[in-house]
LUMVO-21254 format. One record per residue (C-alpha): residue number from 1; chain; x, y, z. Coordinates in Angstrom, 2 decimals. Each point is the difference from the previous one (the first is absolute). Layout:
BEGIN
n;chain;c1;c2;c3
NUM;A;X;Y;Z
...
END
This chain:
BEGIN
n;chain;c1;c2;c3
1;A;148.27;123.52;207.40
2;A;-3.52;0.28;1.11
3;A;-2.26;-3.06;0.01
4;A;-3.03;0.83;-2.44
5;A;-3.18;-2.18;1.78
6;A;-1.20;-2.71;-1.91
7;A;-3.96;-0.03;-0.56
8;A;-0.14;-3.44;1.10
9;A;1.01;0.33;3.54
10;A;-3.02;0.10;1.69
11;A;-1.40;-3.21;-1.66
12;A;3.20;-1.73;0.65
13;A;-0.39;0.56;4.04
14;A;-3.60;-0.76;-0.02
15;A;1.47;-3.47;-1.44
16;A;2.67;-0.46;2.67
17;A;-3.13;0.55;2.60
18;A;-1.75;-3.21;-1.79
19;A;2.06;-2.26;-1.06
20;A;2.77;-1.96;1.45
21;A;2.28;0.27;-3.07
22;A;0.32;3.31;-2.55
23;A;1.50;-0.44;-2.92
24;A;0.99;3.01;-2.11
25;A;0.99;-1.12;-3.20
26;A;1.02;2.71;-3.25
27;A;2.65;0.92;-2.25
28;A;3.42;0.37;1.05
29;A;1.08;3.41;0.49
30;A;-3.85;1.17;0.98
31;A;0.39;0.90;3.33
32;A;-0.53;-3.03;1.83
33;A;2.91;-0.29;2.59
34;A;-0.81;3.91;0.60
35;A;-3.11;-0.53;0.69
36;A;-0.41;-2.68;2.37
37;A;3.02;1.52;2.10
38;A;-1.79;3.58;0.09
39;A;-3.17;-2.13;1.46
40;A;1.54;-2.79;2.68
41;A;2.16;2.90;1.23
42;A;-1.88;-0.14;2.91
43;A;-0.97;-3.64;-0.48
44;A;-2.13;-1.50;-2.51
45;A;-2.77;-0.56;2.48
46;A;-0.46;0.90;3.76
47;A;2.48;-2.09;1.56
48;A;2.64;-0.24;2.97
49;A;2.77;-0.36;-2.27
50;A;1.41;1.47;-2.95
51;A;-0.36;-1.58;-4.13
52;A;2.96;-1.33;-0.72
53;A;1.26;0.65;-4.19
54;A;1.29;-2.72;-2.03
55;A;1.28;-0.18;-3.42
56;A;0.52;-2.94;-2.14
57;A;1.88;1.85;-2.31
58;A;2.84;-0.61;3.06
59;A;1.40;-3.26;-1.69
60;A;0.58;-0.80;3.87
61;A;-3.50;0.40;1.33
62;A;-1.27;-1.47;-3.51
63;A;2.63;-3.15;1.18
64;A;-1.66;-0.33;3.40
65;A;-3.63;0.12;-0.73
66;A;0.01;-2.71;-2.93
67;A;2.41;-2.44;2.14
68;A;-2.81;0.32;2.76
69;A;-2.54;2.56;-0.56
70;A;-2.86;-1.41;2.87
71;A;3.15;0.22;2.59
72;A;1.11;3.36;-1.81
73;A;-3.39;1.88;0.77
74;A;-0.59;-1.61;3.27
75;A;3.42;1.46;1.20
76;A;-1.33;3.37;0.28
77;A;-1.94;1.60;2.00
78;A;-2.73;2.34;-0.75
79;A;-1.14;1.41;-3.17
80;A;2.04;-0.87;-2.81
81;A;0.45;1.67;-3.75
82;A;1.80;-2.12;-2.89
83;A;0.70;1.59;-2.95
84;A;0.40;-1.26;-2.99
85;A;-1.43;-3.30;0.82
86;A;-1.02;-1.76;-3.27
87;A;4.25;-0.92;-0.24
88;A;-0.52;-2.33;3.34
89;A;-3.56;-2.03;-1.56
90;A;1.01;-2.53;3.05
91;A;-1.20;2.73;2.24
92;A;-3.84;-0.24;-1.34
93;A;-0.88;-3.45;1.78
94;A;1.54;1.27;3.18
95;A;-2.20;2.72;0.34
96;A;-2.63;-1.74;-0.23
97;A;1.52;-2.32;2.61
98;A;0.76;2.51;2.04
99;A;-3.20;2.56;-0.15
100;A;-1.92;-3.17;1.38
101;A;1.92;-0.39;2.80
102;A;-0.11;3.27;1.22
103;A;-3.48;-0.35;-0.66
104;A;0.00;-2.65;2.05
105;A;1.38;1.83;3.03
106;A;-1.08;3.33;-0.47
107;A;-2.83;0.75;-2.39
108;A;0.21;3.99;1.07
109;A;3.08;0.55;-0.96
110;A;0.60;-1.47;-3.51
111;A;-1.08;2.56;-2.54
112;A;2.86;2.14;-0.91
113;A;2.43;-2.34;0.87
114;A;1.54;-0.43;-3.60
115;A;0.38;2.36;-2.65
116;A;1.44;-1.06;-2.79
117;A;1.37;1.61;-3.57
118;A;0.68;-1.21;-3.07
119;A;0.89;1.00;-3.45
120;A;-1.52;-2.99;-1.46
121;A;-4.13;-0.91;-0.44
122;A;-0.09;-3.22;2.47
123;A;-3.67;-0.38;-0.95
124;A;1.63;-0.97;-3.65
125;A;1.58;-3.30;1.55
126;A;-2.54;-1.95;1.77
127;A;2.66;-1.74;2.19
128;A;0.76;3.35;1.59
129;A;-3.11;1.49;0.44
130;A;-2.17;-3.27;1.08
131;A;1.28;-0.35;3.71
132;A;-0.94;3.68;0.88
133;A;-3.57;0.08;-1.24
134;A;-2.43;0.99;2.87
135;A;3.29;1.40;1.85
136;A;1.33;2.62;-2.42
137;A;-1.42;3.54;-1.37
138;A;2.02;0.80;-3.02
139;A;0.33;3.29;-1.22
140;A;1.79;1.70;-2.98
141;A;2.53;3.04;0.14
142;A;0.20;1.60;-3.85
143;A;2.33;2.52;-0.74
144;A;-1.36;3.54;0.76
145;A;-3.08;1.37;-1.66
146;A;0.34;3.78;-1.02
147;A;-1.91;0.88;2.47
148;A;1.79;-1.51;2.77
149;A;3.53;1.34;-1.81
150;A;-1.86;3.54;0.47
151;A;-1.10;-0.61;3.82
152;A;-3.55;0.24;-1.24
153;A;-3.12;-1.71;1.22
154;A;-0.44;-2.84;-2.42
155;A;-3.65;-0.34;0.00
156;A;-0.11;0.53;-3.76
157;A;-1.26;-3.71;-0.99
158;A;-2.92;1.52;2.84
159;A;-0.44;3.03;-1.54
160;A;-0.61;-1.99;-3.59
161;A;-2.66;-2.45;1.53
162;A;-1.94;2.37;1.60
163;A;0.20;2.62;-2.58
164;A;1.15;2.90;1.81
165;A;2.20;1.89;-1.87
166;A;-0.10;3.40;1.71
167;A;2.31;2.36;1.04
168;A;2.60;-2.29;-2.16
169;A;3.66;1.47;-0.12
170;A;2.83;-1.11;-2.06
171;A;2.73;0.82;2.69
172;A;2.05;1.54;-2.95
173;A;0.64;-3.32;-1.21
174;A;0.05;-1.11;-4.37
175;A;-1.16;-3.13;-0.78
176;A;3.53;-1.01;-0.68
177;A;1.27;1.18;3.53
178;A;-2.31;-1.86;1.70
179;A;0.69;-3.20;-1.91
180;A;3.78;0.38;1.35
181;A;-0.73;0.38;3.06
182;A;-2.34;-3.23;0.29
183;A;3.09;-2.20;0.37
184;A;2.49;-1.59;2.61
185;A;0.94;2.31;2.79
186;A;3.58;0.31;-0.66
187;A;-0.50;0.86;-3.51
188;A;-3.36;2.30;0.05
189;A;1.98;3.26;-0.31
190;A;2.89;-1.44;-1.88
191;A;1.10;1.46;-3.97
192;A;-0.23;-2.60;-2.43
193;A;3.63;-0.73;-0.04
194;A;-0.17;-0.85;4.05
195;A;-3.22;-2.01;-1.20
196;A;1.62;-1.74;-2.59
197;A;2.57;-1.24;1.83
198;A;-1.84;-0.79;3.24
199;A;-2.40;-2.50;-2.47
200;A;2.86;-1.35;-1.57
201;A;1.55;-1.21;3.77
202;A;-3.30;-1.03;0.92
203;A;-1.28;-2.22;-2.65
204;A;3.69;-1.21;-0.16
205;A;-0.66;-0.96;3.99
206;A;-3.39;-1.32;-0.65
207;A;-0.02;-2.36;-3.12
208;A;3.79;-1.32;0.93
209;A;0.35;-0.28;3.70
210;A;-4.05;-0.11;1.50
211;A;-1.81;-1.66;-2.87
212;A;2.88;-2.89;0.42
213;A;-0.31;-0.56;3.43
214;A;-3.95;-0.62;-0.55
215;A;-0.25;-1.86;-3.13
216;A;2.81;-2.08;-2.17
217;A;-0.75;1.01;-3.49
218;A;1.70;-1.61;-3.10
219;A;-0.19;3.21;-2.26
220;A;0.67;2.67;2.88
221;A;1.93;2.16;-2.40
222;A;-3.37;0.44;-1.91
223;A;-2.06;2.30;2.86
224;A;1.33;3.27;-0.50
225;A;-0.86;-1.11;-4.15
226;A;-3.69;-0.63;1.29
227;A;-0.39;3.05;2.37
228;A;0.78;1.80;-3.03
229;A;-2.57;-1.82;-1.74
230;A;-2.62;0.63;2.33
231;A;0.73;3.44;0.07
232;A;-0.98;0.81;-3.26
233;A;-2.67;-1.75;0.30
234;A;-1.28;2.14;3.30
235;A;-3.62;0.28;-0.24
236;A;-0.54;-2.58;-2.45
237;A;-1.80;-3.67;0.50
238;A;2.28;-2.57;1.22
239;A;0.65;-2.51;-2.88
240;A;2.75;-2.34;1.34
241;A;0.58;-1.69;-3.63
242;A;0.50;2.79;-1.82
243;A;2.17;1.16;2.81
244;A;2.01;-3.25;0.25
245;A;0.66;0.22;-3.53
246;A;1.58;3.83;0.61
247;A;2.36;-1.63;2.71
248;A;0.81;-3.36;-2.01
249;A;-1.95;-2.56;2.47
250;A;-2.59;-1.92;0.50
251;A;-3.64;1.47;0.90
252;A;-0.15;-1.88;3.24
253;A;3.61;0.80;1.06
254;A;-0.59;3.57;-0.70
255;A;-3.15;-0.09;1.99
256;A;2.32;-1.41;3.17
257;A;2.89;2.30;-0.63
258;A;-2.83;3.11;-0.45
259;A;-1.49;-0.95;3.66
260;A;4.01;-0.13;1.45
261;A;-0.50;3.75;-1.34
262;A;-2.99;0.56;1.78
263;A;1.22;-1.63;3.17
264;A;2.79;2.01;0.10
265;A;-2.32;3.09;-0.10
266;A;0.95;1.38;-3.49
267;A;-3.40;-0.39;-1.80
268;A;-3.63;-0.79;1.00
269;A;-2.84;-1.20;-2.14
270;A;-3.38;1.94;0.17
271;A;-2.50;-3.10;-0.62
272;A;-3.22;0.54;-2.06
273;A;-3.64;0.94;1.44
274;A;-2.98;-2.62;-1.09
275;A;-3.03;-1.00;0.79
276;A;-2.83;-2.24;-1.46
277;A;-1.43;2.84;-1.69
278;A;-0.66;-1.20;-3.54
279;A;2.86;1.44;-1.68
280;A;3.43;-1.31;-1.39
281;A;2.73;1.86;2.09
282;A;4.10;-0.84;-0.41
283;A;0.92;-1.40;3.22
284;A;3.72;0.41;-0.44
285;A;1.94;1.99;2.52
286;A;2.15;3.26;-0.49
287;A;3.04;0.70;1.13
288;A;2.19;2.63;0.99
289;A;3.40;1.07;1.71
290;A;-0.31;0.73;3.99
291;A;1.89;2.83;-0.13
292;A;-0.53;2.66;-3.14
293;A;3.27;1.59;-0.06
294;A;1.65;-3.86;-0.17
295;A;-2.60;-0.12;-3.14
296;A;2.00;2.82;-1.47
297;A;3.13;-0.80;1.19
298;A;-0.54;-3.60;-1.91
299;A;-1.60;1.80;-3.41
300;A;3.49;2.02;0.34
301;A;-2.05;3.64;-0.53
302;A;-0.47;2.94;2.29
303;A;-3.66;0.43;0.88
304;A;-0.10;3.44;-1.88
305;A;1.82;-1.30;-3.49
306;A;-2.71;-2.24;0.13
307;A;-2.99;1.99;0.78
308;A;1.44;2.34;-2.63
309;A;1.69;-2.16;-2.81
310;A;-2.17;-3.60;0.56
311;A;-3.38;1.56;1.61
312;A;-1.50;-4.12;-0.79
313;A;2.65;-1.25;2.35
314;A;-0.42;3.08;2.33
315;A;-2.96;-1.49;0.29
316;A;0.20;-3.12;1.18
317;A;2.56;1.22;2.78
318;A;-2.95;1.91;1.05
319;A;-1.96;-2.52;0.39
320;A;2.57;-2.24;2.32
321;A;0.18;3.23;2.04
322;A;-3.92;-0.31;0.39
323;A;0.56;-3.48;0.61
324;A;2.16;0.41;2.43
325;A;-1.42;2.89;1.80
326;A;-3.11;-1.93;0.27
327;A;1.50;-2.88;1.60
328;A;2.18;1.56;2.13
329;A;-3.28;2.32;1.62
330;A;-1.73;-3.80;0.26
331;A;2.57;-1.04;2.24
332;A;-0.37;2.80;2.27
333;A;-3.63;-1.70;1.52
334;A;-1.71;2.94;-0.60
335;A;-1.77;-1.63;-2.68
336;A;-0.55;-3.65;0.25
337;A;-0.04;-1.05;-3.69
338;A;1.55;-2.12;-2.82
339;A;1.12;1.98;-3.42
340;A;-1.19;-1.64;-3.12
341;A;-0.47;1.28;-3.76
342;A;-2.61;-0.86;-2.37
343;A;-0.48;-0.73;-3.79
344;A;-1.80;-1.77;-2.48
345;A;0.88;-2.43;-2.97
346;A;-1.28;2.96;-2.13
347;A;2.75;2.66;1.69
348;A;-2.07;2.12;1.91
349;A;2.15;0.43;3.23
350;A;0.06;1.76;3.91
351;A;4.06;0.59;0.51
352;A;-1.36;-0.89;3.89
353;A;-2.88;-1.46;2.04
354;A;0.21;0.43;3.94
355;A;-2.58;-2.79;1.49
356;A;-0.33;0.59;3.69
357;A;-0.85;-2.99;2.50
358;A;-3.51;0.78;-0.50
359;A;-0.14;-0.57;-3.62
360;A;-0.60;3.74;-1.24
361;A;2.51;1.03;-2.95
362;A;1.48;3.22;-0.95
363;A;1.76;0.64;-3.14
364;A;3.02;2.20;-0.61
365;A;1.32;0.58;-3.57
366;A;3.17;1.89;-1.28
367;A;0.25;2.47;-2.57
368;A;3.30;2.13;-0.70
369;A;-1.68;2.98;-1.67
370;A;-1.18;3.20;1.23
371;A;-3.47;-0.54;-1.32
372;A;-2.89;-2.90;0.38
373;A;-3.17;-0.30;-1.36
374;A;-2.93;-2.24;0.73
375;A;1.52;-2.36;-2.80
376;A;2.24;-0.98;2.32
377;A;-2.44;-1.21;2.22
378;A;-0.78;-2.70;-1.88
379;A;2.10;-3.10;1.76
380;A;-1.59;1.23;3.57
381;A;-3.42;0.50;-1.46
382;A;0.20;-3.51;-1.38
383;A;1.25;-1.20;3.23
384;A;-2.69;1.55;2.36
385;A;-2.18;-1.55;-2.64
386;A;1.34;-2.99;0.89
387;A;-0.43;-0.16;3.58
388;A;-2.79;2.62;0.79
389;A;-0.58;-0.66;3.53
390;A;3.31;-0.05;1.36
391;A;1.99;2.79;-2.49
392;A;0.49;2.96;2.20
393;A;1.96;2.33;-2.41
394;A;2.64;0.76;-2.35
395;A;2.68;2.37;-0.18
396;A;2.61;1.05;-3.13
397;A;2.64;0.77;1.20
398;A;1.72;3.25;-2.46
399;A;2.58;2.39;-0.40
400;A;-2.47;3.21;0.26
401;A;-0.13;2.05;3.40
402;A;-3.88;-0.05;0.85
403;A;-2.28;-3.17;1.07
404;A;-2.52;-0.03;-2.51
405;A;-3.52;-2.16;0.17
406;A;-1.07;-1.73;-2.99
407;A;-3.39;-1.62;1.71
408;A;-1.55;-1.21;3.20
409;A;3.30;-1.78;2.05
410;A;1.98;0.82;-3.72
411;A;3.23;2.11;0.41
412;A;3.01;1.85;-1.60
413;A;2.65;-0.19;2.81
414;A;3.74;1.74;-0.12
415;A;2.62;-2.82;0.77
416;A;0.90;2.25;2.59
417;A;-2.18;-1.58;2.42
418;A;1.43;-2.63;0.51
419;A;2.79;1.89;1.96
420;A;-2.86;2.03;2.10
END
């Protein structure tokens, strides 16, 4: 089967060229092991010898490294790739130990040296992530984006915040084909039976075998009950009481078992844009599903009985795809950025806000109809209001075919850019 390249290559060498450990962290089943084979096959840096590949998911490797993980990396020479590495946490503190001694002897050759994977955020757990600050670039594998399941350049999220949209083509793709195909590799051109069962083994994998082997959890049996939860409430603010009380716990266990979730790479939160600016604005988070097709698979309804037979739940499966999309492109490093949304106590909303490093803001908003009109301007109008100086734009995002302006920096954008 042909390897399709991954959009983040490029930024994950430039990291091996800077830092002395890589860590590649993502969903299981997103590509990771494929990836970092593809790219330390010829080694992971220049070097005289080869990168040696480890998993821990070998219960015998696993064994080796937590009995004595400083003598376990020291043992080999050269580059060295560990995958899965969040099930050996002993191995954290030994990096560290170890990167300094290399540094020690020989400063030139110690970026590169480790690249680690993981399916599992270590910047969630303080005790994992502490001993490799200053020594570790992490980076973030997603499942594909539909561009990247169509081999297309995925400079759509550049496109949108420079306000290009010529020349746009839809590749032949609906709405609801390139929602399937923004998912895990092995299941991107799958039917929905091969889906369904592939989601059922893998959240089966995930919440009974990985989520134990990271956290001990009283009420285990109560995660796929509150990833069930959360996925009808895609797109909504985060309220963990009213949640807990869904689920049958308590507001701050729900909180902790929520963030297991998020560790684990099954949902994200999208946190809240303020500033001092006068107004009263909800600064509650949103959340959503990483991957859109688990969103359906979880709401137990094919993406076209919905659009067709529940067009209000159609559409907040649209937005996760958005959200998605949008965070996926973000991890690419073509744009250096943090996602956001925006609303006020009154309602007045922006589904997104992209803030750059240098402060400037853009605003994206989605719309499921064919049609806009300037009424629908009203959230980003409010929002570049807000902010003069630093609002750069705003997009709505539609189901039409043409890009549209509505104003100076004001657009009417087909979704389909986001796969340009």
């Amino acid at each position: 089967m042909t390897t399709i390249p991954r959009q983040i290559t490029s930024e994950l060498q430039a990291a091996l060229k800077v830092s002395p450990v890589v860590f590649l962290d993502g969903p299981r089943q997103s590509g990771k092991s494929t990836l970092v084979r593809h790219i330390t096959h010829p080694p992971v840096v220049d070097a005289e010898e080869s990168a040696t590949y480890i998993t821990f998911d070998s219960p015998t490797q696993m064994a080796a490294a937590a009995a004595e993980p400083q003598a376990f990396l020291t043992s080999r020479k050269g580059n060295l790739i560990i995958d899965e590495v969040q099930l050996v946490p002993e191995i954290f503190r030994a990096l560290k130990i170890v990167v300094d001694e290399i540094r020690l002897k020989d400063k030139s050759n110690v970026n590169g040296r480790f690249l680690l994977t993981g399916s599992a955020n270590i910047l969630a757990l303080p005790q994992l992530s502490d001993p490799l600050v200053g020594r570790t670039s992490v980076l973030t594998l997603y499942p594909f984006c539909t561009a990247e399941a169509i081999q297309s350049k995925c400079d759509g999220l550049t496109r949108l915040l420079s306000m290009n949209f010529d020349a746009m083509s839809s590749h032949g793709l609906s709405l609801i084909k390139a929602i399937e195909l923004a998912t895990f590799p092995e299941i991107s051109t799958s039917n929905s039976g091969e889906r369904f069962r592939w989601f059922d083994g893998y959240l089966s994998t995930i919440l009974q075998r990985d989520v134990r082997q990271l956290a001990e959890l009283d009420k285990i049996a109560l995660l796929p009950t509150l990833l069930r939860v959360l996925a009808t409430r895609a797109g909504n603010l985060l309220n963990d009481a009213d949640i807990a009380r869904d689920i049958g716990l308590n507001a701050v266990t729900s909180k902790n078992y929520r963030n297991i979730l998020k560790m684990m790479f099954l949902n994200f939160d999208v946190q809240p844009w303020y500033r001092n600016i006068g107004k009263r604005l909800v600064k509650a988070p949103k959340g959503y599903l990483t991957d859109t097709m688990l969103l359906s698979h979880m709401l137990g309804m094919e993406l076209e009985d919905m659009q067709l037979n529940r067009p209000e739940l159609f559409g907040h499966v649209l937005e996760n795809y958005v959200a998605t999309e949008l965070v996926k492109q973000l991890s690419f490093g073509n744009v250096r950025g943090q996602l956001h949304h925006f609303r006020t106590s009154d309602g007045k909303e922006v589904d997104f806000v992209i803030e750059k490093q240098d402060g400037s803001i853009f605003a994206i908003e989605i719309k499921k109809s064919e049609s806009v009109s300037i009424h629908d301007f009203k959230g980003i109008q409010l929002l570049a209001e807000s902010a003069p100086k630093d609002f750069k734009g705003g997009v709505i995002l539609y189901s039409g075919k043409e890009a549209v302006p509505f104003g100076k920096n004001l657009w009417a954008v087909p979704f389909q850019v986001l796969w340009q």
